[in-house]
KETI-758480 format. One line per field, with one value per atom (N, C-alpha, C): residue number from 1; residue in one letter; y, x, z. Coordinates in nm, 2 decimals. Layout:
<fidrens>
seq	(NUM:...)
type	(A:...)
v	(Y:...)
u	(X:...)
w	(Z:...)
</fidrens>
This chain:
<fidrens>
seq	(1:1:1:2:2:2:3:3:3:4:4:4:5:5:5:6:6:6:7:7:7:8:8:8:9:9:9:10:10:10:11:11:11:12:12:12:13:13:13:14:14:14:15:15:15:16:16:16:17:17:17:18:18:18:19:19:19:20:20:20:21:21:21:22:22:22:23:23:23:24:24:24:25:25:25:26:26:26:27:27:27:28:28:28:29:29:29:30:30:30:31:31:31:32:32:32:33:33:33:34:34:34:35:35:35:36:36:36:37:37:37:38:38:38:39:39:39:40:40:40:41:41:41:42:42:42:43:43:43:44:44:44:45:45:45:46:46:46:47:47:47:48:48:48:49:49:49:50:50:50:51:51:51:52:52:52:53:53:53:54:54:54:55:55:55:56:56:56:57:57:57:58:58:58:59:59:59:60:60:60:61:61:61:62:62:62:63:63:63:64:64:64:65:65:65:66:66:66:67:67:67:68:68:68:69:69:69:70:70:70:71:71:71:72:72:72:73:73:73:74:74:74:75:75:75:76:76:76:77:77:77:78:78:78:79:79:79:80:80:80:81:81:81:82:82:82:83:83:83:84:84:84:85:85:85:86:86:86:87:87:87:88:88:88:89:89:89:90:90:90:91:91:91:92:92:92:93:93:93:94:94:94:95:95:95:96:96:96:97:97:97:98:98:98:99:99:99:100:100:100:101:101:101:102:102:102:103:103:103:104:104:104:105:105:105:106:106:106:107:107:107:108:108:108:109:109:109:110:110:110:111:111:111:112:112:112:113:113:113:114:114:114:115:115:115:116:116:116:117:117:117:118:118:118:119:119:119:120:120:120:121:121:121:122:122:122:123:123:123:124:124:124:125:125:125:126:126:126:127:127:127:128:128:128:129:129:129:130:130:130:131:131:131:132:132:132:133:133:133:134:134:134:135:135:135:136:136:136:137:137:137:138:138:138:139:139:139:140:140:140:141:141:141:142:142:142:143:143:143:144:144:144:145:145:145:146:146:146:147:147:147:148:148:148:149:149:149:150:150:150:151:151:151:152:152:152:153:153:153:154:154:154:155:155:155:156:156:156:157:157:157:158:158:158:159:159:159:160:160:160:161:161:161:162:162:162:163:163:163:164:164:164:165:165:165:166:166:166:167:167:167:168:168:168:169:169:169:170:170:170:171:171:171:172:172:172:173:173:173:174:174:174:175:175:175:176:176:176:177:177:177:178:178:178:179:179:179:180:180:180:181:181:181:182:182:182:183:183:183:184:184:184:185:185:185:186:186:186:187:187:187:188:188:188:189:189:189:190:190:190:191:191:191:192:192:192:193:193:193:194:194:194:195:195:195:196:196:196:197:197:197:198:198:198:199:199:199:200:200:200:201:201:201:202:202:202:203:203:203:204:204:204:205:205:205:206:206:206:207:207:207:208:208:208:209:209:209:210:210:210:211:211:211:212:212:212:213:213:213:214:214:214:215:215:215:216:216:216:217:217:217:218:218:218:219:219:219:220:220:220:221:221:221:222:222:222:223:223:223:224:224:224:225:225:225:226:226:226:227:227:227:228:228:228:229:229:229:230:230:230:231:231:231:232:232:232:233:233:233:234:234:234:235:235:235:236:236:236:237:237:237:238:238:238:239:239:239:240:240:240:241:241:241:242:242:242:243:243:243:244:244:244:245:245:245:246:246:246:247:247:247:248:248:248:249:249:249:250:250:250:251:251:251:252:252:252:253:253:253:254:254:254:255:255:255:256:256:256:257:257:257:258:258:258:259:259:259:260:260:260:261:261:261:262:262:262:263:263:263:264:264:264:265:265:265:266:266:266:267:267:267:268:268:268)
type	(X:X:X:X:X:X:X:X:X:X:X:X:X:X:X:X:X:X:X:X:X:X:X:X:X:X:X:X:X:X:X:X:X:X:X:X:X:X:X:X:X:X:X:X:X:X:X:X:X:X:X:X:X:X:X:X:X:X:X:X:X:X:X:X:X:X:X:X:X:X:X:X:X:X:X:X:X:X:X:X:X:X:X:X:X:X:X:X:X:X:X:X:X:X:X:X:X:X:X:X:X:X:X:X:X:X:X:X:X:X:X:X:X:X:X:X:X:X:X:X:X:X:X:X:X:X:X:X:X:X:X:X:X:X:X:X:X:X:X:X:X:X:X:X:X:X:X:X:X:X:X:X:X:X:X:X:X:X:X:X:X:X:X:X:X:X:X:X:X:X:X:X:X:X:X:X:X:X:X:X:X:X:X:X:X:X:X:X:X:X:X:X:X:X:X:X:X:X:X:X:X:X:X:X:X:X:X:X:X:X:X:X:X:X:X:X:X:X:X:X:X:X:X:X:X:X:X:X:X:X:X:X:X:X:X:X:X:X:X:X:X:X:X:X:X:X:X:X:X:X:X:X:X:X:X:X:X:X:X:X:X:X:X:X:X:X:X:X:X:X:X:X:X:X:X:X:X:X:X:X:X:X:X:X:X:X:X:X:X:X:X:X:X:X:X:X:X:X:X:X:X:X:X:X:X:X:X:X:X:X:X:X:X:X:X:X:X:X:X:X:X:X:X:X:X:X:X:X:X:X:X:X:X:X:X:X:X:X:X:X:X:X:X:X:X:X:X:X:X:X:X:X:X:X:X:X:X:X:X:X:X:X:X:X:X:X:X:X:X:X:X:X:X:X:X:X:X:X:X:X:X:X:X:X:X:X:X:X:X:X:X:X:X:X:X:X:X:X:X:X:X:X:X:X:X:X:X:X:X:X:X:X:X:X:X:X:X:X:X:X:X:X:X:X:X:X:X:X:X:X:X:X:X:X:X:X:X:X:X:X:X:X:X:X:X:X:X:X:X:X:X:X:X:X:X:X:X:X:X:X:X:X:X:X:X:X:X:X:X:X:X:X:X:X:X:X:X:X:X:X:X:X:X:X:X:X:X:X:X:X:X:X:X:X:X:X:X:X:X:X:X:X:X:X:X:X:X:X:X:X:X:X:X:X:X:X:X:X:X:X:X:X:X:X:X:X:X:X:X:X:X:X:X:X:X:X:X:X:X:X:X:X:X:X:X:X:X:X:X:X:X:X:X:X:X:X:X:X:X:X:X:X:X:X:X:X:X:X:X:X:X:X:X:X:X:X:X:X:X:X:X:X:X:X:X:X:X:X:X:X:X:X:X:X:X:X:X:X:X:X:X:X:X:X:X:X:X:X:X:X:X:X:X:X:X:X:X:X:X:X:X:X:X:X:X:X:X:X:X:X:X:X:X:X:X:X:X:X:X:X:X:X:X:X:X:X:X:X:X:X:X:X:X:X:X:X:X:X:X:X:X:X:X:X:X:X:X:X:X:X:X:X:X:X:X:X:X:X:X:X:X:X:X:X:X:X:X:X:X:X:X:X:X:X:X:X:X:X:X:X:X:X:X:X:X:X:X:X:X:X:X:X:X:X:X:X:X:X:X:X:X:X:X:X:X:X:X:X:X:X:X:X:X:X:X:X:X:X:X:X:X:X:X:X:X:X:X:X:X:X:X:X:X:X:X:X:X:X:X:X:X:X:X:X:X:X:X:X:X:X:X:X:X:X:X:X:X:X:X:X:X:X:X:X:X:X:X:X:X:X:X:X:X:X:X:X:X:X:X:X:X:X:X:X)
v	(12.93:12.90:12.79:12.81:12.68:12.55:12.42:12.28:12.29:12.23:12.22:12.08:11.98:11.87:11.76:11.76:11.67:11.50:11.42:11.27:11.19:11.09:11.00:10.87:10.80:10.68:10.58:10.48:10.35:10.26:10.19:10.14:10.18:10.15:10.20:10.16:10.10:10.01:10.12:10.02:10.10:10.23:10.23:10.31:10.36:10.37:10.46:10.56:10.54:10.58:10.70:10.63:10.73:10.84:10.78:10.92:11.00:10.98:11.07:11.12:11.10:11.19:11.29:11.28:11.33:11.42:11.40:11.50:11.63:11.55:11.60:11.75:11.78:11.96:12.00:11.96:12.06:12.12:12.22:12.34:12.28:12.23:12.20:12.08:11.99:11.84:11.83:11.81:11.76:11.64:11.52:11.46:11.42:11.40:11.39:11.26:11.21:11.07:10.92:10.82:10.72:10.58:10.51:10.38:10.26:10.18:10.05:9.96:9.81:9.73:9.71:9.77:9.76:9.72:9.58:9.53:9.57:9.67:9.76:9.91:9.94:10.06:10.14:10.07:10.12:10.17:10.07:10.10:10.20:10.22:10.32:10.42:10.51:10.56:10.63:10.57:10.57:10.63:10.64:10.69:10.82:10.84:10.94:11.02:11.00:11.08:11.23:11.21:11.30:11.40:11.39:11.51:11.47:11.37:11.33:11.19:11.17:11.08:10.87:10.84:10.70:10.62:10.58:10.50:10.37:10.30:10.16:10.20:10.26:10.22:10.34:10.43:10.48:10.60:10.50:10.54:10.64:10.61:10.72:10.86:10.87:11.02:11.10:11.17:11.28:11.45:11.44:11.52:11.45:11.49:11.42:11.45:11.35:11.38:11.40:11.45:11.45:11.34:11.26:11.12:11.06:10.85:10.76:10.73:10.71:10.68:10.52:10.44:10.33:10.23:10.27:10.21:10.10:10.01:9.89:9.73:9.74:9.64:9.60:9.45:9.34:9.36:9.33:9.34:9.47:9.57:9.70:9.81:9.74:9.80:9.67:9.58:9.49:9.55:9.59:9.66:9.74:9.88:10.03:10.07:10.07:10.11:10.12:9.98:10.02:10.09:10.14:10.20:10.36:10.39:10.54:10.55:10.50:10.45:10.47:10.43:10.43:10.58:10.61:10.77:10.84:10.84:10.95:11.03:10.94:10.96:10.89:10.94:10.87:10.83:10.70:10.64:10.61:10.59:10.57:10.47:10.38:10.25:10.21:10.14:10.06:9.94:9.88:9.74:9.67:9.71:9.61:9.51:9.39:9.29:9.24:9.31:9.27:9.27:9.32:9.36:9.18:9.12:8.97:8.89:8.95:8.87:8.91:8.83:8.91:8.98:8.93:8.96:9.12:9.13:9.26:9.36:9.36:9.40:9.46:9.39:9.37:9.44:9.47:9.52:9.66:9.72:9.82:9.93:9.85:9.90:9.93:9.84:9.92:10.01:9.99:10.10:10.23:10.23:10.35:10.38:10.31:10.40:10.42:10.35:10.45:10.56:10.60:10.70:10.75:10.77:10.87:10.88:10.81:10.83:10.72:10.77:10.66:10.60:10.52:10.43:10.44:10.51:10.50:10.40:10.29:10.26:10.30:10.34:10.36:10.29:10.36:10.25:10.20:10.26:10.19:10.18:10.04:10.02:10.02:10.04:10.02:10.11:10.12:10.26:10.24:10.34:10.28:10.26:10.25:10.24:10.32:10.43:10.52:10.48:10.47:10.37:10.30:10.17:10.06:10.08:10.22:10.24:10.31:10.38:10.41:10.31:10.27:10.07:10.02:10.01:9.96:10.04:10.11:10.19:10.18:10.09:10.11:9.96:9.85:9.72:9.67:9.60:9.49:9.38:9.29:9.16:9.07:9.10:9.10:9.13:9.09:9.19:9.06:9.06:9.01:9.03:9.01:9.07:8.99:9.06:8.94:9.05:8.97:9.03:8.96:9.05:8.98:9.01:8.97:9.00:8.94:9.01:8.91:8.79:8.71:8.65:8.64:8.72:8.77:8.85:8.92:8.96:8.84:8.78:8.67:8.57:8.67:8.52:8.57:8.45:8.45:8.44:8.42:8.41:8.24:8.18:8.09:8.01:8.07:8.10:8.00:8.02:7.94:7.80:7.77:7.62:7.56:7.62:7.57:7.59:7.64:7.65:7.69:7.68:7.74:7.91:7.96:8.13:8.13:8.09:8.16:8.07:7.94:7.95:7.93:7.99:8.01:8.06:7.97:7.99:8.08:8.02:8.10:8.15:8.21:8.26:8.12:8.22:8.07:8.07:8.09:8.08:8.03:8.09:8.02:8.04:8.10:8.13:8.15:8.11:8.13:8.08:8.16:8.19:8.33:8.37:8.46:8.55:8.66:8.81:8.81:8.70:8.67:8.57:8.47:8.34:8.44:8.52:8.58:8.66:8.76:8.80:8.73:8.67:8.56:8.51:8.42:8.38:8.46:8.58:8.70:8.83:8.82:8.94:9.03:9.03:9.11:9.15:9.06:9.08:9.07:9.07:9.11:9.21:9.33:9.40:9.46:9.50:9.53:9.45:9.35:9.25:9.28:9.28:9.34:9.43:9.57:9.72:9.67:9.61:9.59:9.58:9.42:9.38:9.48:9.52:9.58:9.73:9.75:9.89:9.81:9.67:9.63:9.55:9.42:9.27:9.22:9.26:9.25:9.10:9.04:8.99:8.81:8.78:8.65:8.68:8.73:8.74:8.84:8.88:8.87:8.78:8.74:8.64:8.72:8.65:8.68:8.55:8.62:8.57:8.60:8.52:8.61:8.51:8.56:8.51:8.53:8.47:8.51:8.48:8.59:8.61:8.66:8.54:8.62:8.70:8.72:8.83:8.95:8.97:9.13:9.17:9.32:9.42:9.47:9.44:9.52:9.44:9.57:9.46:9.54:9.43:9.46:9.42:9.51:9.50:9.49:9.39:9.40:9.42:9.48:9.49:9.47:9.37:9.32:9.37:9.45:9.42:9.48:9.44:9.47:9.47:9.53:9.61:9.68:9.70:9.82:9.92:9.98:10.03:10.05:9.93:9.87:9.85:9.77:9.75:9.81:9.81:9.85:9.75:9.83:9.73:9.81:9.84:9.90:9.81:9.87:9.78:9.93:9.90:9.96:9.87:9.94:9.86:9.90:9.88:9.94:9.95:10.03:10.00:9.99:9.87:9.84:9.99:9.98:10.01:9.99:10.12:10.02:10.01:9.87:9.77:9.71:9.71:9.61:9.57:9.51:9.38:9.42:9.38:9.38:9.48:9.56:9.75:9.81:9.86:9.93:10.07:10.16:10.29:10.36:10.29:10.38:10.37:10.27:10.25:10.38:10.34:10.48:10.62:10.63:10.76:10.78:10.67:10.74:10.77:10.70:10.81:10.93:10.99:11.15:11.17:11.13:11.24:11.23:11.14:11.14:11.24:11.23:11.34:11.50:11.51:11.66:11.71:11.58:11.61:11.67:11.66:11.69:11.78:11.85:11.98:12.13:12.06:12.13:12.18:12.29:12.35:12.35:12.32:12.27:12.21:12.10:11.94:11.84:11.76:11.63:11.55)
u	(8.91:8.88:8.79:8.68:8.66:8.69:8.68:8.68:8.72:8.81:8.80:8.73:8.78:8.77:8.70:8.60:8.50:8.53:8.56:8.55:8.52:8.47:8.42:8.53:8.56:8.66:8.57:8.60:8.60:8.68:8.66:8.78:8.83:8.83:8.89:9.04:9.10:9.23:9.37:9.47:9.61:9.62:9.55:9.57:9.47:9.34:9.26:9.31:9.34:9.41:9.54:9.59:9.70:9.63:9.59:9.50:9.43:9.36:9.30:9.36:9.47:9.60:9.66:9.67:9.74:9.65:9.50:9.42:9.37:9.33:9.25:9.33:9.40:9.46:9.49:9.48:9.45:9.31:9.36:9.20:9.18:9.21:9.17:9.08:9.13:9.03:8.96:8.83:8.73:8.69:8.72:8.67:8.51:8.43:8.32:8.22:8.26:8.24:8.34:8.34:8.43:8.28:8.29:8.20:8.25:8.22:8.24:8.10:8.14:8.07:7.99:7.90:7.83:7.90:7.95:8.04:8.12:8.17:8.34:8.33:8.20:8.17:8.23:8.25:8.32:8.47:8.54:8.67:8.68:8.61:8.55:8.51:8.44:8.42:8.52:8.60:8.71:8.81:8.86:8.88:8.84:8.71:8.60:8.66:8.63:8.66:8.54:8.49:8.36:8.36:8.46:8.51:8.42:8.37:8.31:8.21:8.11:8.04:8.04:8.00:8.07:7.89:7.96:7.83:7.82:7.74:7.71:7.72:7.69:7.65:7.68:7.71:7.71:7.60:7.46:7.37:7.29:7.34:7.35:7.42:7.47:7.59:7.46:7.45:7.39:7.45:7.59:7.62:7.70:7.69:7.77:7.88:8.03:8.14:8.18:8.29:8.37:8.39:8.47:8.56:8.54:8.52:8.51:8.63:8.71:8.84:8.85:8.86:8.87:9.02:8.98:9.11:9.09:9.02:8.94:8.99:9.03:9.06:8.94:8.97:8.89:8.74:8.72:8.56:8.53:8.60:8.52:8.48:8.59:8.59:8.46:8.45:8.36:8.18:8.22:8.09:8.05:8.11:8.07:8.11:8.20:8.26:8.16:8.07:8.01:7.87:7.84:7.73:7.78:7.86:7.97:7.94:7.98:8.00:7.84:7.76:7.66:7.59:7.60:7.52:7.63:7.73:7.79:7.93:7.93:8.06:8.22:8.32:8.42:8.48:8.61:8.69:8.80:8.86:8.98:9.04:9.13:9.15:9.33:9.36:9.50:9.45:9.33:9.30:9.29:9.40:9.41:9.35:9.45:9.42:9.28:9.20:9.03:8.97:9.04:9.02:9.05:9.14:9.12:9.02:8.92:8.79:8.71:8.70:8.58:8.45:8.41:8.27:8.27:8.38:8.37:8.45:8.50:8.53:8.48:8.33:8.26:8.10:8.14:8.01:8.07:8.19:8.28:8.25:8.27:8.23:8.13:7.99:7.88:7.82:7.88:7.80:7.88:8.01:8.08:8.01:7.96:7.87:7.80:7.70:7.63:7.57:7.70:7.65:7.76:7.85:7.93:8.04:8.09:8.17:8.31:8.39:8.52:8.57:8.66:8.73:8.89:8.97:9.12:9.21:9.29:9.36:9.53:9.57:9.71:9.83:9.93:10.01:10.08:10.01:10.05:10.17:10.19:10.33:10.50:10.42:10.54:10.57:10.71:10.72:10.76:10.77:10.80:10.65:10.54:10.42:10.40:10.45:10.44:10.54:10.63:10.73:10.65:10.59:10.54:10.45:10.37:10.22:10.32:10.42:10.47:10.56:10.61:10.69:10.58:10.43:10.35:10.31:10.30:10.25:10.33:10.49:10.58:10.59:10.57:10.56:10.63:10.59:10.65:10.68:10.78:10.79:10.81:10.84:10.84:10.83:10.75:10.72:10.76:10.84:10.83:10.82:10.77:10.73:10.78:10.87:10.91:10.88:10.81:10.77:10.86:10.90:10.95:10.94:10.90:10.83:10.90:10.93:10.99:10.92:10.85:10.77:10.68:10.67:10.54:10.47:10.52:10.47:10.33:10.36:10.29:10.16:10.19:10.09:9.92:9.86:9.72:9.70:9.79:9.78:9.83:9.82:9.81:10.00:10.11:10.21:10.22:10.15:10.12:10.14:10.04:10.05:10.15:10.23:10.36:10.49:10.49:10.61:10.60:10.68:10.67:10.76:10.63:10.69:10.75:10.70:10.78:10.90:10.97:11.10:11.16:11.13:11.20:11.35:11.40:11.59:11.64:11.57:11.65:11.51:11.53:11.40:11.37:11.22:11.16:10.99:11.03:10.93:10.84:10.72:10.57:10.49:10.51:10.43:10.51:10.47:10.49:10.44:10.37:10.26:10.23:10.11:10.05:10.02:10.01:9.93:9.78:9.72:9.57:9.58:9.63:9.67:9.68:9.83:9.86:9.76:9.68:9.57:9.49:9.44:9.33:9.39:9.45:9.52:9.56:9.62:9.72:9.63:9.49:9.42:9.46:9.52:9.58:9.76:9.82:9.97:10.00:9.90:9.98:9.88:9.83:9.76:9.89:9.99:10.14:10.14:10.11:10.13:10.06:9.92:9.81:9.82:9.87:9.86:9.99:10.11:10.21:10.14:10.05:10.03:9.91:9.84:9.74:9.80:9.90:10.03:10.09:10.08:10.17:10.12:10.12:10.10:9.97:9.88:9.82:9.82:9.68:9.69:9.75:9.70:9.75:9.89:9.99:10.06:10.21:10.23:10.30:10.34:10.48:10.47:10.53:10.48:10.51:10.58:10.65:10.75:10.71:10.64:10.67:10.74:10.81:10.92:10.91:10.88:10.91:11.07:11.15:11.25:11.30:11.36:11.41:11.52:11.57:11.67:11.65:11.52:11.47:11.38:11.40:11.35:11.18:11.20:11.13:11.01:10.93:10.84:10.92:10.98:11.05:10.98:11.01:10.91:11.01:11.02:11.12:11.02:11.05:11.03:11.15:11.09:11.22:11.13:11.15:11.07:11.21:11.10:11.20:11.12:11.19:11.04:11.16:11.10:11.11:11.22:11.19:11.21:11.34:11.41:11.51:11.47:11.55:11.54:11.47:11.38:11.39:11.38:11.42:11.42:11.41:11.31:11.30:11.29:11.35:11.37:11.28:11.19:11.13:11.12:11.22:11.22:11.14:11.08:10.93:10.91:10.91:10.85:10.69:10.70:10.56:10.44:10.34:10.29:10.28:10.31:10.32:10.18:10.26:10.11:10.03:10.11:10.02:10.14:10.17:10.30:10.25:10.10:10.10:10.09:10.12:10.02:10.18:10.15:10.27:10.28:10.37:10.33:10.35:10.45:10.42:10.26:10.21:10.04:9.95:9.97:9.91:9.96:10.06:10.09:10.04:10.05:9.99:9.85:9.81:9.62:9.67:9.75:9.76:9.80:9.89:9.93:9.90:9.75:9.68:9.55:9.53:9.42:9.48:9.58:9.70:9.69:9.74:9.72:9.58:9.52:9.33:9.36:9.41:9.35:9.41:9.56:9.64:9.64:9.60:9.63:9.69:9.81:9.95:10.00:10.06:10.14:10.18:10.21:10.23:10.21)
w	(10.09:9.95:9.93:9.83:9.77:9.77:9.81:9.80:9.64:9.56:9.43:9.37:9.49:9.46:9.56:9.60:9.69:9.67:9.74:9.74:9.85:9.85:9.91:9.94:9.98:10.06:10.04:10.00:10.00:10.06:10.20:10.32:10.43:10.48:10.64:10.69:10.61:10.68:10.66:10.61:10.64:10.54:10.43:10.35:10.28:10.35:10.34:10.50:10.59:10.67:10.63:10.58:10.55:10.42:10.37:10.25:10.34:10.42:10.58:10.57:10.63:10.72:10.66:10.47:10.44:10.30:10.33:10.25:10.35:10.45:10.53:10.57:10.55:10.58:10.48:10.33:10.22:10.21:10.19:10.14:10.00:9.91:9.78:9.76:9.88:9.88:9.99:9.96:10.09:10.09:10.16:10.24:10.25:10.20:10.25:10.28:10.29:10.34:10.32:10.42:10.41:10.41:10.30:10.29:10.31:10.38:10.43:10.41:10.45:10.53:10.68:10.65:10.79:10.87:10.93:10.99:11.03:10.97:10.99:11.02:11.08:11.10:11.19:11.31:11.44:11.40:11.34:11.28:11.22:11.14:11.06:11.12:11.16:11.27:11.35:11.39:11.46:11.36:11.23:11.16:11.09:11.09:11.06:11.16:11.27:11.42:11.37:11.34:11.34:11.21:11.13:11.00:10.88:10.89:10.77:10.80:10.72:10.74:10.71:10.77:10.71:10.71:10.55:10.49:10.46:10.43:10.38:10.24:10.15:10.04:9.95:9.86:9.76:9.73:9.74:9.72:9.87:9.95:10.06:10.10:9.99:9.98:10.00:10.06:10.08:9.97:9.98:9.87:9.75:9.68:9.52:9.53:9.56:9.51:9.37:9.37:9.22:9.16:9.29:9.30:9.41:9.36:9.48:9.45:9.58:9.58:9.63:9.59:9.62:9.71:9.85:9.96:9.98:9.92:10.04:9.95:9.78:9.76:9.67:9.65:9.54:9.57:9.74:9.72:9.73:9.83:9.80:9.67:9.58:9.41:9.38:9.40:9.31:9.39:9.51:9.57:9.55:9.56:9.53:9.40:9.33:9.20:9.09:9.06:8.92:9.00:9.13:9.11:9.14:9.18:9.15:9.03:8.92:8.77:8.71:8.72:8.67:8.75:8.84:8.88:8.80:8.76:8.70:8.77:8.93:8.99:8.96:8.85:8.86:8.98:8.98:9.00:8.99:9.09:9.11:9.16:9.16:9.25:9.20:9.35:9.33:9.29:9.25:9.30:9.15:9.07:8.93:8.90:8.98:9.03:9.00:9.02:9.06:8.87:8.80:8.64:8.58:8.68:8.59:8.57:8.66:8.69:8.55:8.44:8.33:8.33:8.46:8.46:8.54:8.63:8.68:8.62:8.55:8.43:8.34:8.32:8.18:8.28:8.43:8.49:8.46:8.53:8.58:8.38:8.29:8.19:8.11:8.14:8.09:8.21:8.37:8.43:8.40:8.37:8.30:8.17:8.11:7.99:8.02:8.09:8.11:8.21:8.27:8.37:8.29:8.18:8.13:8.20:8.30:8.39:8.34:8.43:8.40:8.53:8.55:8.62:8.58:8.64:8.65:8.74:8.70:8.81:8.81:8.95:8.96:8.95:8.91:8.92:9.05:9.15:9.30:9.34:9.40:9.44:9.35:9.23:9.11:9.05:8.96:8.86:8.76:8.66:8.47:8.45:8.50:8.43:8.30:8.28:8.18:8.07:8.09:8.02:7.95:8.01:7.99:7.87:7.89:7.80:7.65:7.67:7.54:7.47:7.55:7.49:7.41:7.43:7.39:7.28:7.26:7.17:7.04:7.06:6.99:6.92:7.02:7.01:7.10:7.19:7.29:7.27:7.31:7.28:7.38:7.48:7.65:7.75:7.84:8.00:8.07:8.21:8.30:8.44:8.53:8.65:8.76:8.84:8.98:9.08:9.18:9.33:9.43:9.54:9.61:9.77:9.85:9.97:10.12:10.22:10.33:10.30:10.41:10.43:10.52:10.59:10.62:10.52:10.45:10.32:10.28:10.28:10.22:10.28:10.43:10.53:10.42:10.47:10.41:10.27:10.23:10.08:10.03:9.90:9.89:9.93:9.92:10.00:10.11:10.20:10.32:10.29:10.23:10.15:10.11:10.07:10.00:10.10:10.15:10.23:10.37:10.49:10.59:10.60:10.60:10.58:10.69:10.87:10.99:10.97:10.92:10.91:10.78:10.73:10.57:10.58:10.53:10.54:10.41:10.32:10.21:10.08:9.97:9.92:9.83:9.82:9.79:9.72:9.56:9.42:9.49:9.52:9.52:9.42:9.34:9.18:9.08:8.97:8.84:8.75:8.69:8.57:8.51:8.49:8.39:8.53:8.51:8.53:8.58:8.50:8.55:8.62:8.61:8.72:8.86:8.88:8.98:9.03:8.94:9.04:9.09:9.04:9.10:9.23:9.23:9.33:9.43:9.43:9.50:9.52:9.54:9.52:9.64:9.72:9.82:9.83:9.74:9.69:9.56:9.46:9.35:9.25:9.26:9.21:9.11:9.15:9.11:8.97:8.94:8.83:8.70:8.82:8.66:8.67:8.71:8.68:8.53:8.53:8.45:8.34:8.36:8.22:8.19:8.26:8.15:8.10:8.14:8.05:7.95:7.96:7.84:7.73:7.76:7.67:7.71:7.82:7.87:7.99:8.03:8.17:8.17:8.03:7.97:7.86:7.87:7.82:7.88:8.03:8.11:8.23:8.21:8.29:8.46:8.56:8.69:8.75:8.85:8.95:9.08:9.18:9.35:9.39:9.50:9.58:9.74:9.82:9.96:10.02:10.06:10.04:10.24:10.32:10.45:10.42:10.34:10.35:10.28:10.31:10.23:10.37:10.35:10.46:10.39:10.24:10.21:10.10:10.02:9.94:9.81:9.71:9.60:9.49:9.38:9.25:9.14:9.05:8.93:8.79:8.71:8.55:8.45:8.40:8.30:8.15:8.04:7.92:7.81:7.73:7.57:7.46:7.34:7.25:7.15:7.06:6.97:7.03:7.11:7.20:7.26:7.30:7.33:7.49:7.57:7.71:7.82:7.93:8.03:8.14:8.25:8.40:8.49:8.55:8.65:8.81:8.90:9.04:9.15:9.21:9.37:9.45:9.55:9.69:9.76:9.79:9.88:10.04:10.09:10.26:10.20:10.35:10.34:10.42:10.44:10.54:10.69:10.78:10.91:10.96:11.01:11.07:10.98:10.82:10.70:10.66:10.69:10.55:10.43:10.43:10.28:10.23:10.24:10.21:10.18:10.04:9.97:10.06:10.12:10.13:9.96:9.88:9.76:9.66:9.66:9.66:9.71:9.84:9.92:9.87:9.85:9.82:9.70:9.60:9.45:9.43:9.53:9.59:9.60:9.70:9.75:9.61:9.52:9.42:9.35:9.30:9.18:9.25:9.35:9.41:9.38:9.46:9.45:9.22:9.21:9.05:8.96:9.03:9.00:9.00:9.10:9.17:9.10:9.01:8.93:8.82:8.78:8.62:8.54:8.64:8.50:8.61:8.54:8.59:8.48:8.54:8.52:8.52)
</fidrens>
C-alpha cells in the first residue's frame, strides 16, 4: 500500500530512537529522513542504519514530508521548526517548554503564516490535557503543577546547585514559581509545565512545584485545578526512558499515537 503519511525526525537521542523503532514497520508511515547537527551525525547514522537519510538542515529534504516531527528539544525546535513552517511543512513537538521564550514564539508564528502551515505540541509526559482545554473554555480559577523526579532525574539542571542530588535523604523543593520561570530554567525537565499552562491559565499564571525525591522510582506528574467546572487532579507516574532519566517514555509514545492518529479516518 501507499505511504499515507511521509515525515522527517528532528534528533537522534532516546526518543527519536524509540519513534524509529516503533514507526518504522508500519506501512502507513514513512520515515524519510532524520535531521541533526552536523556534529551528531555519526550517532545519527547509526540510528538511520541506512533506511533513511540524515540531514543538516530542512532545506536539504530532497522529498517533501507531510510532517517534521520534532525529537530533539529546545534547540532543535528553535533550529528547524520555523523553516518547516514557512515552506509549508507542518509540525509537531513535545518541546512546550521552548514557547516561553517570546521571541521564538513570535518567529514559530509568522513563519506558520506564512507558509500556511501549523505547529502542534503534545501533551507528552502528562494526562487530563484535554480536560484542562475544556475547564478552560468554562473558566478556571486555578492550575497547579508539581513534578517530581528521583534525583537523578534532575542532574544538569539548575537542581544541582541547590542541593546534593547523589546523597539526598529525603525530598527536596528546588523550584517554585510560574510556568515560564520553570521553562526557562528546566528546559530539559519541565516541558510537562508549559504544555499545562498553555491548556489552561497560561505560562505566567500557573504555578509549579519540582521536587527531587529518593524515594520515587519514577518521574511523577501532579495536576491540581478548579473552575466552574468543579475539581480535577490528575497523578502519572511515569517510567522514564531507558538510558535517559530525563526522557518520559509516555512523551515518546504520544509521538507514535499522534503519528498512528494521522493516519485514521475515524478516531479520537
Amino acid at each position: 500500500m501507499a505511504h499515507e503519511l511521509k515525515i522527517a525526525l528532528v534528533g537522534y537521542g532516546a526518543i527519536a530512537g524509540y519513534v524509529v523503532d516503533q514507526v518504522s514497520p508500519l506501512e502507513e508511515i514513512a520515515i524519510i529522513a532524520l535531521i541533526c547537527r552536523e556534529a551528531s551525525r555519526s550517532k545519527a547514522e547509526e540510528l538511520a542504519d541506512g533506511r533513511f537519510s540524515v540531514l543538516a538542515a530542512v532545506d536539504e529534504l530532497s522529498d517533501r514530508p507531510d510532517l517534521l516531527v520534532d525529537c530533539a528539544g529546545h534547540s532543535g525546535l528553535a533550529a528547524h521548526a520555523p523553516s518547516a513552517l514557512q515552506a509549508g511543512i507542518d509540525v509537531i513537538s513535545i518541546s512546550t517548554g521552548a514557547l516561553a521564550h517570546e521571541a521564538l514564539l513570535e518567529e514559530l508564528s509568522t513563519s506558520a503564516e506564512k507558509g500556511a502551515s501549523s505547529i502542534r505540541f503534545l501533551p507528552g509526559a502528562v494526562g487530563g490535557i484535554d480536560a484542562l482545554l475544556s475547564a478552560h473554555a468554562g473558566g478556571l480559577e486555578k492550575v497547579v503543577y508539581t513534578g517530581r523526579k528521583p534525583p537523578q532525574g534532575w542532574a544538569g539542571s539548575p537542581a544541582d546547585g541547590k542541593c546534593d542530588l547523589a546523597s539526598l535523604q529525603e525530598p527536596f523543593e528546588h523550584f517554585a514559581g510560574t510556568a515560564r520561570e520553570a521553562a526557562r530554567l528546566y528546559p530539559k525537565n519541565a516541558n510537562v509545565a508549559a504544555t499545562i499552562a498553555l491548556a489552561s491559565l497560561g505560562l505566567d499564571q500557573v504555578s509549579v512545584r519540582l521536587i527531587a525525591d529518593p524515594g520515587v522510582d519514577k518521574n511523577i506528574h501532579e495536576i491540581d485545578a478548579a473552575g466552574a467546572f468543579g475539581r480535577l487532579n490528575v497523578k502519572v507516574e511515569g517510567n522514564p526512558l531507558p538510558g535517559n532519566p530525563k526522557s518520559s517514555a509516555l512523551a515518546a509514545m504520544s509521538i507514535v499515537a499522534e503519528l498512528k492518529r494521522r493516519t485514521r479516518r475515524v478516531g479520537i
